[in-house]
N, C-alpha and C positions, 0 to 999 in steps of 0.2 A: 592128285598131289597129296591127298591127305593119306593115299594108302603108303607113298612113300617113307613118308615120318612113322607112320606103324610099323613097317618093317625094318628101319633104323634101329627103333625103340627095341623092337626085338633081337635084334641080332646083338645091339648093343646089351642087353641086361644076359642074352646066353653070352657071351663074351664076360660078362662083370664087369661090363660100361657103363658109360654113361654117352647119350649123345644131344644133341640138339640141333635139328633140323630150321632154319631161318630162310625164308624164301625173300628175295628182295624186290628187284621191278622185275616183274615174270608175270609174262610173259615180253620177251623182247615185241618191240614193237614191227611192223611188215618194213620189208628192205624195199624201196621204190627206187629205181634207176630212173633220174630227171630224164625225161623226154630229149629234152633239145643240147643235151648231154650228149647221150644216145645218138641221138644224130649226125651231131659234131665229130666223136670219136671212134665211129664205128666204122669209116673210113681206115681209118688208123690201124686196126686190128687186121681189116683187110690186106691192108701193104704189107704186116707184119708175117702175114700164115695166109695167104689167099686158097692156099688147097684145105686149108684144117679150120679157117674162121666158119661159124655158121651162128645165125640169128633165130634160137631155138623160143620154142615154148615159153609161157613164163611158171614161175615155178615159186615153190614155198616154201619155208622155212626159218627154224631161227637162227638168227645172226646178229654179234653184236653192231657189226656193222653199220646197222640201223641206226643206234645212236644219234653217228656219225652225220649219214645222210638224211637225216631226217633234222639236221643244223644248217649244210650246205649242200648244195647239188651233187649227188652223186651216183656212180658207176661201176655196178657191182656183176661183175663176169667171174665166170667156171672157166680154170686149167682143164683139159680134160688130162688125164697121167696112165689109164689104162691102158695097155696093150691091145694092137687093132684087133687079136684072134679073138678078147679074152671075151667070151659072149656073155659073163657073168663076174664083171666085178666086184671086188670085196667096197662097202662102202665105207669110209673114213672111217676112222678110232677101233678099227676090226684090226684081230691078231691076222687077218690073213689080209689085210690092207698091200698092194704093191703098187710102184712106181715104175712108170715107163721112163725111163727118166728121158729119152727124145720128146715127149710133151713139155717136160720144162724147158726147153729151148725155146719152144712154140710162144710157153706165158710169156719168157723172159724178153723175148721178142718184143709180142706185143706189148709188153708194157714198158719198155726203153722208148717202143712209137708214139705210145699216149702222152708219155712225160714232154717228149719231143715238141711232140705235134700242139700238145695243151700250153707248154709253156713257150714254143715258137722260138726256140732254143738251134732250130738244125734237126740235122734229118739224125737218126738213131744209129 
């Protein structure tokens, strides 16, 4: 973190800057998906995409997300958006970033079912 403000500092004084580097709560804190959340909903995602749902690894990262659920129970799932060929896709915030966009149907799905199913509203 500290090399970051050094290299600010520089680019901004060859610029004839000025900057100021302010880090805040950082690192966000770990994203926990409630268990019996989990449980509950992952039904849901099933009815939504039964060929495309799957119960993967767990994985790491920061996300504000965390916030969130680290106030109330929550459940935090990946769209996947790649193309099925693409053996190498670009990862988020990349100029070579693409959307399949037949996966957002997949989210959109599932998440019409969770609203559904959580709030007992009818079927989606």
């Amino acid at each position: 973190m500290t090399r970051i403000g050094e290299i600010a500092e520089s680019v901004a004084v060859g610029m004839r800057g000025r900057v100021q580097v302010e880090w805040g709560e950082f690192p966000y804190p770990a994203v926990y998906n409630d268990a019996a959340l989990v449980e509950r909903m992952a039904p849901s995602l099933a009815r939504a995409a039964p060929k495309a749902v799957r119960m993967d690894y767990p994985a790491s990262g920061s996300e504000d997300f965390s916030f969130f659920s680290n106030i109330v129970p929550g459940l935090f799932f990946f769209v996947g958006i790649a193309a099925p060929d693409d053996k190498e896709p670009a990862p988020n915030h990349s100029p070579r970033f693409r959307v399949e966009e037949a996966g957002l149907i997949h989210g959109l799905r599932g998440m019409l079912h969770l609203v559904a199913d959580y709030t007992g509203s009818g079927t989606a």
